[in-house]
PDBQT receptor file of N, H, CA, C and O in Angstrom, charges set to zero:
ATOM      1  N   UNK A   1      23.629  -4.597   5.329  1.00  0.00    +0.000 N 
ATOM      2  CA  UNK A   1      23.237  -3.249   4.966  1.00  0.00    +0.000 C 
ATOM      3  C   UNK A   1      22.340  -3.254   3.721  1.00  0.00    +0.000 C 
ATOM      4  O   UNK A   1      21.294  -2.624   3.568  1.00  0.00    +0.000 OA
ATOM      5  N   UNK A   2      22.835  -3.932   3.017  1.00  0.00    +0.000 N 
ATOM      6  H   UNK A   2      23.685  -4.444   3.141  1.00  0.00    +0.000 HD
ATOM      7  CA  UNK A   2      22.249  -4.216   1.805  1.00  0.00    +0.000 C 
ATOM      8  C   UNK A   2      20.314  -4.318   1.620  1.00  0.00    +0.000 C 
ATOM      9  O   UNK A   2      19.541  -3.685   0.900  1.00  0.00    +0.000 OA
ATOM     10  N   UNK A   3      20.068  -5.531   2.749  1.00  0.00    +0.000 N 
ATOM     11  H   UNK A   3      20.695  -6.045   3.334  1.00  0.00    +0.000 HD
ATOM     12  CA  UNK A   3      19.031  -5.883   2.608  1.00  0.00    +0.000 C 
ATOM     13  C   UNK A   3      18.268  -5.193   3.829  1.00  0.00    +0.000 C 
ATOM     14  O   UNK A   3      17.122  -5.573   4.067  1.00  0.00    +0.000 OA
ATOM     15  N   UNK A   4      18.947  -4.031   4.745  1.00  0.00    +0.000 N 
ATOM     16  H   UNK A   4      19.878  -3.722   4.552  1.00  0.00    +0.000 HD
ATOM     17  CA  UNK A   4      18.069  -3.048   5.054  1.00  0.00    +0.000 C 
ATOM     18  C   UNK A   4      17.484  -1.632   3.670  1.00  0.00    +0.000 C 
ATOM     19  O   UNK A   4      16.454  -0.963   3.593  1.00  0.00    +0.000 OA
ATOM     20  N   UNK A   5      18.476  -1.684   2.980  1.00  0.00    +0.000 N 
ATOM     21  H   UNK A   5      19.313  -2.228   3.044  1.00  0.00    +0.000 HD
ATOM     22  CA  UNK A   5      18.138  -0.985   1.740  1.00  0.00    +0.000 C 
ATOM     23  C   UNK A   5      16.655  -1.489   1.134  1.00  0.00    +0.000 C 
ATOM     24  O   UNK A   5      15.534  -0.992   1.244  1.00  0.00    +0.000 OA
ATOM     25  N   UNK A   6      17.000  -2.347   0.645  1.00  0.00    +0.000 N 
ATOM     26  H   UNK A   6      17.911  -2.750   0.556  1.00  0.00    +0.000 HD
ATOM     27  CA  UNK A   6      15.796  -3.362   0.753  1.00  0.00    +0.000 C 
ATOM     28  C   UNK A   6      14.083  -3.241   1.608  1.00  0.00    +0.000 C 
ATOM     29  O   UNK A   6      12.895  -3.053   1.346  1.00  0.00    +0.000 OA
ATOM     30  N   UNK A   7      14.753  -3.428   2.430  1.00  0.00    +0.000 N 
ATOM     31  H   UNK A   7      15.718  -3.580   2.642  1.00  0.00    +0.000 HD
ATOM     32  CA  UNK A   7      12.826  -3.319   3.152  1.00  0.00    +0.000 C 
ATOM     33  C   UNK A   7      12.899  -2.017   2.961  1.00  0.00    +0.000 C 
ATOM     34  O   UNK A   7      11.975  -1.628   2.246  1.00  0.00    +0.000 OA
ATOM     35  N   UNK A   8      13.844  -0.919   3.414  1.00  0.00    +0.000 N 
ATOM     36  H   UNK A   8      14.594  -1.235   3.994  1.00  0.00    +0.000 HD
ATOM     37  CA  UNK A   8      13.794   0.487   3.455  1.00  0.00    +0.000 C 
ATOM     38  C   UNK A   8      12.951   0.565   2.115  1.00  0.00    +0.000 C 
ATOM     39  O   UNK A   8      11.823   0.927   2.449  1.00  0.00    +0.000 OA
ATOM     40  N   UNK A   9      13.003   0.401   0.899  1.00  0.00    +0.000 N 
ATOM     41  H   UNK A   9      13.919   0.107   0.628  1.00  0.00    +0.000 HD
ATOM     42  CA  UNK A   9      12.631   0.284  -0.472  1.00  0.00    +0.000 C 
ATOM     43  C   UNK A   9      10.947   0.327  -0.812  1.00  0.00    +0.000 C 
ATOM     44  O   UNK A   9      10.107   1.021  -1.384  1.00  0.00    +0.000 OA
ATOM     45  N   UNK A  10      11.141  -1.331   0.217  1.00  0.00    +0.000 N 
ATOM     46  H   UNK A  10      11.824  -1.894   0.682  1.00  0.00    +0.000 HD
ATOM     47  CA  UNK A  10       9.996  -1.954   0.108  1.00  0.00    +0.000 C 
ATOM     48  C   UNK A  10       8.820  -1.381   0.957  1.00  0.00    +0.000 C 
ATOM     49  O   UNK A  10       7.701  -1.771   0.626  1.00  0.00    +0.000 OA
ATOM     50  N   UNK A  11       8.940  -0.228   2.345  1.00  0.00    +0.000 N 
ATOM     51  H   UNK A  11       9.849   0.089   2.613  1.00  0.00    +0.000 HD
ATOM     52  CA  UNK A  11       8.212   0.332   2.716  1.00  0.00    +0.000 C 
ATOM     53  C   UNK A  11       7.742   0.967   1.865  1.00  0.00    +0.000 C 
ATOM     54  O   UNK A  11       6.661   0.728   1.327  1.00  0.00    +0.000 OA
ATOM     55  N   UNK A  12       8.728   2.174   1.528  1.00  0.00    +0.000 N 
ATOM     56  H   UNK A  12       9.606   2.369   1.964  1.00  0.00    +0.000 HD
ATOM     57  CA  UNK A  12       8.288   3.324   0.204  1.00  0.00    +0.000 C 
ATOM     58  C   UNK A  12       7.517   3.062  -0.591  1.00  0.00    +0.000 C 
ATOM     59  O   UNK A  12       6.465   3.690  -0.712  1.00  0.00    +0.000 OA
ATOM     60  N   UNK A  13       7.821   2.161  -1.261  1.00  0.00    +0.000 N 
ATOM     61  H   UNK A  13       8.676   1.651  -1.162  1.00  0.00    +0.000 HD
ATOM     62  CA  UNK A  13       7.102   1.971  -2.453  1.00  0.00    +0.000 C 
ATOM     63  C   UNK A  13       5.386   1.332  -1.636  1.00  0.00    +0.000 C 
ATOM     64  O   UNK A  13       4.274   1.641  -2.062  1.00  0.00    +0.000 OA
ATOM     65  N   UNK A  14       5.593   0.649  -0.731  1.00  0.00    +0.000 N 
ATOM     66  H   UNK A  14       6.497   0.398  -0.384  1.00  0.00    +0.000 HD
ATOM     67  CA  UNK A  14       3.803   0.206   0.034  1.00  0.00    +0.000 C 
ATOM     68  C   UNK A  14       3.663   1.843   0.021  1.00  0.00    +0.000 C 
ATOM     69  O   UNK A  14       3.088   2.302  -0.966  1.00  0.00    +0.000 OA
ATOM     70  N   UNK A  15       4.014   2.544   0.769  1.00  0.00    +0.000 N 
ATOM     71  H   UNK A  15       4.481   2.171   1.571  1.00  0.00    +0.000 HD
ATOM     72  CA  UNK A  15       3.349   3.922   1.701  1.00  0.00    +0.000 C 
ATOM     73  C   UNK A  15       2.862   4.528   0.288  1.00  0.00    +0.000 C 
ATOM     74  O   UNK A  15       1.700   4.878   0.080  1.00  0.00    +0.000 OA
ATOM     75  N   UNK A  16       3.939   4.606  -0.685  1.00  0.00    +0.000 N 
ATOM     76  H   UNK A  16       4.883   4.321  -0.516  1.00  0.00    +0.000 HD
ATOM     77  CA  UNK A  16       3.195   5.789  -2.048  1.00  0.00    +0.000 C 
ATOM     78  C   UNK A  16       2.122   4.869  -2.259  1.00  0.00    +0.000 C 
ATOM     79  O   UNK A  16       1.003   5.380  -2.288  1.00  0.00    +0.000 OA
ATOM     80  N   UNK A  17       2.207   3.505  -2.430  1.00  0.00    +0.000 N 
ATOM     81  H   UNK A  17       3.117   3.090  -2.407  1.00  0.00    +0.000 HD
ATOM     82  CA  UNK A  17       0.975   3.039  -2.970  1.00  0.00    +0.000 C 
ATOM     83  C   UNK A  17      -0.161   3.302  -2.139  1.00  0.00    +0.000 C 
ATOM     84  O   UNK A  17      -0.780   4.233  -2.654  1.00  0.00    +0.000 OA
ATOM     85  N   UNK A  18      -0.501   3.063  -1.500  1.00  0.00    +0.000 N 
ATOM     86  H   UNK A  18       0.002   2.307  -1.081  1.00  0.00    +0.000 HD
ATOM     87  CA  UNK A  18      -1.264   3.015  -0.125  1.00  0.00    +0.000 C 
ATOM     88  C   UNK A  18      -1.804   4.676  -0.409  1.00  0.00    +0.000 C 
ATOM     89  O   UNK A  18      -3.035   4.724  -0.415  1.00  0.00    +0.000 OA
ATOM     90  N   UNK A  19      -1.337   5.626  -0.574  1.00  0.00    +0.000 N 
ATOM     91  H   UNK A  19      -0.337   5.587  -0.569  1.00  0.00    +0.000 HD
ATOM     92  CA  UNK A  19      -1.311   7.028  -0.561  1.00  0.00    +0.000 C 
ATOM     93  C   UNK A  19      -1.989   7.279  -1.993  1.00  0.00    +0.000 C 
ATOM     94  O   UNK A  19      -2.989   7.983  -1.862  1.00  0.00    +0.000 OA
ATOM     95  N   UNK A  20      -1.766   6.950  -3.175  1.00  0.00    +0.000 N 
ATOM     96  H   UNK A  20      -0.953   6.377  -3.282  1.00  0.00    +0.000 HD
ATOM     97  CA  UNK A  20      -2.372   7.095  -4.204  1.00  0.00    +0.000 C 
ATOM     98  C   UNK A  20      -3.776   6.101  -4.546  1.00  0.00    +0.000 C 
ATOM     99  O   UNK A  20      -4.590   6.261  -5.456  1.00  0.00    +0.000 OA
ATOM    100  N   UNK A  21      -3.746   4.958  -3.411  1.00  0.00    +0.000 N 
ATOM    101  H   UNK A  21      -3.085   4.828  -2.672  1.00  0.00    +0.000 HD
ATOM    102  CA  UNK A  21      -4.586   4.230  -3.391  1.00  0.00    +0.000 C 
ATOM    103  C   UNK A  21      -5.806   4.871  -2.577  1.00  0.00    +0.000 C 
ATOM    104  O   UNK A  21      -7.010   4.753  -2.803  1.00  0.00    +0.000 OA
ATOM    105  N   UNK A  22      -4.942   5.814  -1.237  1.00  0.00    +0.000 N 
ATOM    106  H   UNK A  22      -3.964   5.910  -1.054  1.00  0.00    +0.000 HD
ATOM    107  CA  UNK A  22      -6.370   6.652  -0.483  1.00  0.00    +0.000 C 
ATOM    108  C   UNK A  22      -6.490   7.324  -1.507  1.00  0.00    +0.000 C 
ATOM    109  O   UNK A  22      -7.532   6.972  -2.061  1.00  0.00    +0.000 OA
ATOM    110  N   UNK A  23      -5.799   8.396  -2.268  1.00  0.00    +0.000 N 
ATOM    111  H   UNK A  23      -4.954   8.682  -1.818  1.00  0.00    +0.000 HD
ATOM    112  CA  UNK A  23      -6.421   9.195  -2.765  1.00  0.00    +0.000 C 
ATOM    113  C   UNK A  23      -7.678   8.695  -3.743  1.00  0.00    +0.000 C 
ATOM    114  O   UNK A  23      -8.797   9.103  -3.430  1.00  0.00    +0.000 OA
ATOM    115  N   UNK A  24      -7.543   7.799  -4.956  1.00  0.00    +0.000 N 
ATOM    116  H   UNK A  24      -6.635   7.467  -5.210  1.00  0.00    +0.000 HD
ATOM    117  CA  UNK A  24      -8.613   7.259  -5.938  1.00  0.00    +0.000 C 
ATOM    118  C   UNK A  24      -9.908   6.829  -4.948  1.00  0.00    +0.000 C 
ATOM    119  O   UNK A  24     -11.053   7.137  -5.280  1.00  0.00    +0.000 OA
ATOM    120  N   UNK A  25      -9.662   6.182  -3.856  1.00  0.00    +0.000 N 
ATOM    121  H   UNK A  25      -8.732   5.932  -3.587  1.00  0.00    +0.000 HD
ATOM    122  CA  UNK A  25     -10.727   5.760  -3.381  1.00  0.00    +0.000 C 
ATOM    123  C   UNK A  25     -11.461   6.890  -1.870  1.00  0.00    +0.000 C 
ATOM    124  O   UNK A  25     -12.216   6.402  -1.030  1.00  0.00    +0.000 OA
ATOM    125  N   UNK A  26     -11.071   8.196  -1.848  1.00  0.00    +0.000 N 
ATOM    126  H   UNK A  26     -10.457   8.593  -2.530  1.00  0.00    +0.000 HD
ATOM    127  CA  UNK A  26     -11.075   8.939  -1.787  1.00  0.00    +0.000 C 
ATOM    128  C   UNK A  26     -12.197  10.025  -3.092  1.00  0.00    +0.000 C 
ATOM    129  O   UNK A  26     -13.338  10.408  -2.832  1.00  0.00    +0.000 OA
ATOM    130  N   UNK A  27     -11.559  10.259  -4.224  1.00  0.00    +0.000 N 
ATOM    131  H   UNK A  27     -10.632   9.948  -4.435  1.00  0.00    +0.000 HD
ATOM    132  CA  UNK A  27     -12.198  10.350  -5.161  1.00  0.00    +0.000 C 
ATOM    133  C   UNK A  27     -13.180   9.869  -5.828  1.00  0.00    +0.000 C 
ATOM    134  O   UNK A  27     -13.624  10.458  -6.813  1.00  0.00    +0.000 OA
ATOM    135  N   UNK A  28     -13.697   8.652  -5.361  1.00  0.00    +0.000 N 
ATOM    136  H   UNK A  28     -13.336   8.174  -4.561  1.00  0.00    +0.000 HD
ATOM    137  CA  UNK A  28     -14.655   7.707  -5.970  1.00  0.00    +0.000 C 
ATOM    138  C   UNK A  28     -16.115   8.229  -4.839  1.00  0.00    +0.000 C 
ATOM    139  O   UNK A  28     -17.166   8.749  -5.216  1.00  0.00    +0.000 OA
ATOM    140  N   UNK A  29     -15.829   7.978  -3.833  1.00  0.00    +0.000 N 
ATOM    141  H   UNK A  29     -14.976   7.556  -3.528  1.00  0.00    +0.000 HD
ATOM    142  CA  UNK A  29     -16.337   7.565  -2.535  1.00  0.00    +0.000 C 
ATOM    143  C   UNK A  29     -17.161   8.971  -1.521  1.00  0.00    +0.000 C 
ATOM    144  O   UNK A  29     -16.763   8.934  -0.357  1.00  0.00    +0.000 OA
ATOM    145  N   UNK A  30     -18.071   9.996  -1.764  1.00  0.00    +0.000 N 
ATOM    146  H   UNK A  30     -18.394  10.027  -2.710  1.00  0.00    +0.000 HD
ATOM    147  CA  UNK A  30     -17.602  10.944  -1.136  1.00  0.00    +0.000 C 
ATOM    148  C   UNK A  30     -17.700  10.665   0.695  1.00  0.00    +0.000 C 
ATOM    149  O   UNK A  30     -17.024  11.379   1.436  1.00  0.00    +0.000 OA
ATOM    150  N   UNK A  31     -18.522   9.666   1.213  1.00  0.00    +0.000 N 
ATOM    151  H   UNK A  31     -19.071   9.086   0.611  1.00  0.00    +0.000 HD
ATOM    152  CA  UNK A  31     -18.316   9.257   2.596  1.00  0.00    +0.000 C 
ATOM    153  C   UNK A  31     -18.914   7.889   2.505  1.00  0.00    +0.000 C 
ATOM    154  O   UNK A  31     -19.698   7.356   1.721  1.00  0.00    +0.000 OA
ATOM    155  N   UNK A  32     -17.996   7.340   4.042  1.00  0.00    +0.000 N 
ATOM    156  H   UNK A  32     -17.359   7.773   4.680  1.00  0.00    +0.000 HD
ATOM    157  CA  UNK A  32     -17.689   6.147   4.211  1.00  0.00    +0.000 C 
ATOM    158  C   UNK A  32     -17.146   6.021   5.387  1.00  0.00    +0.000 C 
ATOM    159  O   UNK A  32     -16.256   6.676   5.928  1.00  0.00    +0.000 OA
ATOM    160  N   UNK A  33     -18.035   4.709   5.902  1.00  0.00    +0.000 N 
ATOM    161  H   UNK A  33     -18.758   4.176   5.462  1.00  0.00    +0.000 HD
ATOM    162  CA  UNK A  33     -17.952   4.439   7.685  1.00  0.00    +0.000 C 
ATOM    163  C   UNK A  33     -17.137   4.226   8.099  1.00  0.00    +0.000 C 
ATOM    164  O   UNK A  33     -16.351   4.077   7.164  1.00  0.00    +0.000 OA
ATOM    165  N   UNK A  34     -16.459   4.013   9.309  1.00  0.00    +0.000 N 
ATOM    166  H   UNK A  34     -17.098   4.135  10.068  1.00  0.00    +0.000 HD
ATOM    167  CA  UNK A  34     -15.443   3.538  10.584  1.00  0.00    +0.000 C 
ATOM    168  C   UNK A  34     -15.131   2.092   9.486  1.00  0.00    +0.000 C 
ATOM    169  O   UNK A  34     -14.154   1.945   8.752  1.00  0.00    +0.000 OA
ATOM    170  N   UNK A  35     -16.217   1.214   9.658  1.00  0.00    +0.000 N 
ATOM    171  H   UNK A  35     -17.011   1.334  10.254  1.00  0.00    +0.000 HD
ATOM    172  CA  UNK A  35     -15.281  -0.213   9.246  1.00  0.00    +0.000 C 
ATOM    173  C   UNK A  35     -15.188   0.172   7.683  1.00  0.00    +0.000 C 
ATOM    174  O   UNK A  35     -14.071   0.338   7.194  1.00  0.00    +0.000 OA
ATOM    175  N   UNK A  36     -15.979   0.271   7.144  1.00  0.00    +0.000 N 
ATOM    176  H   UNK A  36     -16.887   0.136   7.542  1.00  0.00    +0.000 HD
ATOM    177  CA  UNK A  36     -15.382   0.802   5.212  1.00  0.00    +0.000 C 
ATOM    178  C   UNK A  36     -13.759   1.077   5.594  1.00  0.00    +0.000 C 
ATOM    179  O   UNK A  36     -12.929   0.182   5.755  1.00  0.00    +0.000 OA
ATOM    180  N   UNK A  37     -13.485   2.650   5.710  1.00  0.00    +0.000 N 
ATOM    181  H   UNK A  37     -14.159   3.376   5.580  1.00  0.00    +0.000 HD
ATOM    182  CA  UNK A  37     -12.211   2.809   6.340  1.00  0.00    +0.000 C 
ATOM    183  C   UNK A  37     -10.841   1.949   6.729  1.00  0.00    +0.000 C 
ATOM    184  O   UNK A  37      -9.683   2.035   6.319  1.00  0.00    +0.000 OA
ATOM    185  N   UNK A  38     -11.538   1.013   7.778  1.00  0.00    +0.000 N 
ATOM    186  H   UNK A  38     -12.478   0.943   8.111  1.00  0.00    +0.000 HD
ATOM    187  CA  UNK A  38     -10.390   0.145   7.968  1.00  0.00    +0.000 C 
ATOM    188  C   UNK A  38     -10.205  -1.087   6.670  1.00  0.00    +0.000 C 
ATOM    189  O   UNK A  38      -9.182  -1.638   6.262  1.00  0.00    +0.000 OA
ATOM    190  N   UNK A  39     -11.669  -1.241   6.236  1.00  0.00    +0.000 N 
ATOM    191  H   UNK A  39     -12.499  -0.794   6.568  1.00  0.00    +0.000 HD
ATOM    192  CA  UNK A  39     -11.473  -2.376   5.365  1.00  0.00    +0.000 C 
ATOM    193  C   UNK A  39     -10.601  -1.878   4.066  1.00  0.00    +0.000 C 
ATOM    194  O   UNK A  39      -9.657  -2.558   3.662  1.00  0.00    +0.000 OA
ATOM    195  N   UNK A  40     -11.035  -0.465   3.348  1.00  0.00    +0.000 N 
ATOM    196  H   UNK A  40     -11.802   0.087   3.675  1.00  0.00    +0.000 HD
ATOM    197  CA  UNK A  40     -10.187  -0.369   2.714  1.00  0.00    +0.000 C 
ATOM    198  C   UNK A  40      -8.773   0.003   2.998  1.00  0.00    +0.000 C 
ATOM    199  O   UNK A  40      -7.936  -0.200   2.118  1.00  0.00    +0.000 OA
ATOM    200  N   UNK A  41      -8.436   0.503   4.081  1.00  0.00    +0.000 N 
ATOM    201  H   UNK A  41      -9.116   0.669   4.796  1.00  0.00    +0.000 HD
ATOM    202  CA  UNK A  41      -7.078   0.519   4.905  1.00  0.00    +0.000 C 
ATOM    203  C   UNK A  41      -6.285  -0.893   4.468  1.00  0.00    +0.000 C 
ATOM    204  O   UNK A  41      -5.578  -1.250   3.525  1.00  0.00    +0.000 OA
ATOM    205  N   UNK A  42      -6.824  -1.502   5.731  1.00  0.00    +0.000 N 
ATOM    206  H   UNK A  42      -7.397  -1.211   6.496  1.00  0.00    +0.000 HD
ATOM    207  CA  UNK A  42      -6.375  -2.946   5.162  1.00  0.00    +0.000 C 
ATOM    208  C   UNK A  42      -6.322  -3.715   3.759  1.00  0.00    +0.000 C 
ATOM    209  O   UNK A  42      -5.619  -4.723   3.688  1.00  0.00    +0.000 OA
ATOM    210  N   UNK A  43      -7.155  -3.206   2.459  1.00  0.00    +0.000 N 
ATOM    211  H   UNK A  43      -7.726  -2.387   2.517  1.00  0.00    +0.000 HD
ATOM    212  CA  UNK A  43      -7.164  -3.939   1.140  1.00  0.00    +0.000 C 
ATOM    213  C   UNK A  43      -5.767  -3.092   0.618  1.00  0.00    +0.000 C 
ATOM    214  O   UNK A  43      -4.921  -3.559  -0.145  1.00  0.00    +0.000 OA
ATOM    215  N   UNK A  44      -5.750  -1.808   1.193  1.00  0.00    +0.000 N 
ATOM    216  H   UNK A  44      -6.437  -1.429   1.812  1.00  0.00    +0.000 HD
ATOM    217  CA  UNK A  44      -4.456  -0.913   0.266  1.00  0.00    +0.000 C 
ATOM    218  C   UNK A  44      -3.236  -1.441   0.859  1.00  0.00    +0.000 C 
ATOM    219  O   UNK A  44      -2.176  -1.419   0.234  1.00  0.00    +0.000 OA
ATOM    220  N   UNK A  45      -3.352  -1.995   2.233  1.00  0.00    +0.000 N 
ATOM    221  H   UNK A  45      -4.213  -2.014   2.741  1.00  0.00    +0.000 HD
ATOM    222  CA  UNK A  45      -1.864  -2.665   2.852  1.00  0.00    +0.000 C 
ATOM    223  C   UNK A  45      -1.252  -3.713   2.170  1.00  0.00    +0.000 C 
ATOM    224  O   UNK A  45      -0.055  -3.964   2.034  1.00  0.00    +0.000 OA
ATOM    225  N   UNK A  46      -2.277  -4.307   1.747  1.00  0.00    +0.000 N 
ATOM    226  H   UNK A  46      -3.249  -4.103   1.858  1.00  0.00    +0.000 HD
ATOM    227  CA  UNK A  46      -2.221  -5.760   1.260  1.00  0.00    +0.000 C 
ATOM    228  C   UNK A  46      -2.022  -5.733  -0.699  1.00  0.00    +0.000 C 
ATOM    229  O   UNK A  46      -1.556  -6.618  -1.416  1.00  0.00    +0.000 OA
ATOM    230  N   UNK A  47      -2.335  -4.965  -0.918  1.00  0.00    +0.000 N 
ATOM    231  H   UNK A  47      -2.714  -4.246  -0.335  1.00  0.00    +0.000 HD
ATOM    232  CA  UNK A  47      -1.945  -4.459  -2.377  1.00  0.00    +0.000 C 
ATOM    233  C   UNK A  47      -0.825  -3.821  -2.827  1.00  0.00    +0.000 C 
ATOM    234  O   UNK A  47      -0.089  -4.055  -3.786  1.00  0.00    +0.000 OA
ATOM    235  N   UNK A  48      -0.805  -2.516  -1.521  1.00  0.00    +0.000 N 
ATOM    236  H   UNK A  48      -1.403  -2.325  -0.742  1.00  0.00    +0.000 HD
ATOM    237  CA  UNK A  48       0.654  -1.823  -1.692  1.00  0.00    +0.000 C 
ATOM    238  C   UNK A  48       1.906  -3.283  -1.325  1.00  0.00    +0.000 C 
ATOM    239  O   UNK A  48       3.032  -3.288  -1.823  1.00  0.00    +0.000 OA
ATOM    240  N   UNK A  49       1.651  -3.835  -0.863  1.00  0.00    +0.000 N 
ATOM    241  H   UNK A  49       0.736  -3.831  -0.459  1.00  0.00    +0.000 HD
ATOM    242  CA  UNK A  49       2.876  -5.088  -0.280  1.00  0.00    +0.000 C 
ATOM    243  C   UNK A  49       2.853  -5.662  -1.862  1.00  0.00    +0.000 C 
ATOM    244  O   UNK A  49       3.655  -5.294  -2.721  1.00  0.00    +0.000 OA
ATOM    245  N   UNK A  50       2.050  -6.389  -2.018  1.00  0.00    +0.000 N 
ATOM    246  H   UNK A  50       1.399  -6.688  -1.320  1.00  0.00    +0.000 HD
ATOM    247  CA  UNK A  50       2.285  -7.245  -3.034  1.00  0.00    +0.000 C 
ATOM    248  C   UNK A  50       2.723  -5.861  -4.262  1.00  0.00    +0.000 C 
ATOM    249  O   UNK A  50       3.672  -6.281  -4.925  1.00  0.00    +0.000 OA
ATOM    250  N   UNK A  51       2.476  -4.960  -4.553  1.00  0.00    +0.000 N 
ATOM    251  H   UNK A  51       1.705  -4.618  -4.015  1.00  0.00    +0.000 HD
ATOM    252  CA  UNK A  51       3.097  -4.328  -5.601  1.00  0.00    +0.000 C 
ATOM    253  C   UNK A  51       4.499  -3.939  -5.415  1.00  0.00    +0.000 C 
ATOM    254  O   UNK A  51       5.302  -3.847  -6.344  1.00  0.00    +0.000 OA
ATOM    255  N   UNK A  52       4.772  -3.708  -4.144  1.00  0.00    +0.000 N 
ATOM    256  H   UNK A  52       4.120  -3.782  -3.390  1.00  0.00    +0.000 HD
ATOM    257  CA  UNK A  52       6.476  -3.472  -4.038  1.00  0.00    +0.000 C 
ATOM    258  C   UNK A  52       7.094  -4.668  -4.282  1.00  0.00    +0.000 C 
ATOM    259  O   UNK A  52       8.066  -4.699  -5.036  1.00  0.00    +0.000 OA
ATOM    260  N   UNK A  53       6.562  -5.923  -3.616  1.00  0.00    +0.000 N 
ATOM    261  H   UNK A  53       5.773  -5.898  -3.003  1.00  0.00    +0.000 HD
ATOM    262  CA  UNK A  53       7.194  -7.382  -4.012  1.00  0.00    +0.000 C 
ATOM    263  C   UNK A  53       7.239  -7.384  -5.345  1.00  0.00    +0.000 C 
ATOM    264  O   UNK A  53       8.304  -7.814  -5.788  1.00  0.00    +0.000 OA
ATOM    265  N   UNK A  54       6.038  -6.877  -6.554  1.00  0.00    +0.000 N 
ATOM    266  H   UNK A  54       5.173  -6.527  -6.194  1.00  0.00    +0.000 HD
ATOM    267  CA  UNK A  54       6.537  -7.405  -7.553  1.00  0.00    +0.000 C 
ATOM    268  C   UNK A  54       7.698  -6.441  -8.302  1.00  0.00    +0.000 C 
ATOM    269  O   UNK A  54       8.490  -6.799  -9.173  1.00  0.00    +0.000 OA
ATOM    270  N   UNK A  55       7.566  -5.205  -7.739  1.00  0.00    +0.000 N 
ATOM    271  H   UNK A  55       6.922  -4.914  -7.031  1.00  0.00    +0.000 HD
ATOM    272  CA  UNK A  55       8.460  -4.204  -8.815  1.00  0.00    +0.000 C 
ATOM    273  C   UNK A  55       9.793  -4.528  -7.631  1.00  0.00    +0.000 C 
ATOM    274  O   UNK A  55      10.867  -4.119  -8.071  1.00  0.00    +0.000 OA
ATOM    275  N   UNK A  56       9.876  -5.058  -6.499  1.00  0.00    +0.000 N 
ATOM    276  H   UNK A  56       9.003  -5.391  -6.142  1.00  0.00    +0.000 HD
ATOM    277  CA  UNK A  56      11.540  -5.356  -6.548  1.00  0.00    +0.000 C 
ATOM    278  C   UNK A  56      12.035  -6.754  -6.810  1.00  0.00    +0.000 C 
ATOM    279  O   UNK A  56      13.106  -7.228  -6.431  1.00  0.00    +0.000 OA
ATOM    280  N   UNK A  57      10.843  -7.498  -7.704  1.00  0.00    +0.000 N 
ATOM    281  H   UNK A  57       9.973  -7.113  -8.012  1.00  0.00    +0.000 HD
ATOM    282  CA  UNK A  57      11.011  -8.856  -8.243  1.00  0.00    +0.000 C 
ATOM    283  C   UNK A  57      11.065  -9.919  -7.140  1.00  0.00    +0.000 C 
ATOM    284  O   UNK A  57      11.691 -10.936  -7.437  1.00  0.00    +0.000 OA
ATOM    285  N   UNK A  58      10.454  -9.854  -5.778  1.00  0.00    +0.000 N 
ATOM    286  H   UNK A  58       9.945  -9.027  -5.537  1.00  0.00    +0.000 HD
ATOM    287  CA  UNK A  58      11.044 -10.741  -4.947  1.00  0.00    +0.000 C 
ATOM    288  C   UNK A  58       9.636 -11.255  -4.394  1.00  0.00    +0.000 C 
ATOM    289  O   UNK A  58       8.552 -10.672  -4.382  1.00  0.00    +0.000 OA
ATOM    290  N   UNK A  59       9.939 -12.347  -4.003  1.00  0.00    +0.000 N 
ATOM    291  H   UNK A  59      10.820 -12.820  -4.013  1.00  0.00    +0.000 HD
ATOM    292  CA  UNK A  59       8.915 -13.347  -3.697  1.00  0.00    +0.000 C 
ATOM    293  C   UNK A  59       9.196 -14.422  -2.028  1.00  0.00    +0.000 C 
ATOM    294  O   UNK A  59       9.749 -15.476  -1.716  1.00  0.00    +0.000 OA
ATOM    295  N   UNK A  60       8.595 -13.579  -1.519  1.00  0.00    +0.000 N 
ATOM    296  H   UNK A  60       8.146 -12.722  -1.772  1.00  0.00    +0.000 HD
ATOM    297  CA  UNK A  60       8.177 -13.846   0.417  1.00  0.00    +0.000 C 
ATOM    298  C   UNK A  60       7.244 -14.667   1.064  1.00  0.00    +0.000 C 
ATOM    299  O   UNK A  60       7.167 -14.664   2.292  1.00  0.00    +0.000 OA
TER     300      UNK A  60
């Protein structure tokens, strides 16, 4: 149970990131193509992950 708490955690904290990450780059950006989009999609997946890994101290 424990370590469904855990990923449960570790989503949250990706999705807010990911979400405050569209928004800034959102704000920067006023348009931007199909692949832009996915590329930054994909850079915020990969950022929001590694920032929940580090604020729940764990290493995957």
């Amino acid at each position: 149970m424990w370590l469904k708490g855990i990923s449960l955690l570790s989503a949250i904290l990706t999705g807010v990131f990911c979400a405050g990450f569209a928004l800034f780059v959102n704000a920067i950006t006023p348009m931007v193509s199909t692949y832009q989009v996915a590329l930054l999609a994909s850079i915020s997946g990969f950022l929001g992950s590694l920032f929940a890994q580090i604020v729940l101290g764990r290493r995957t």
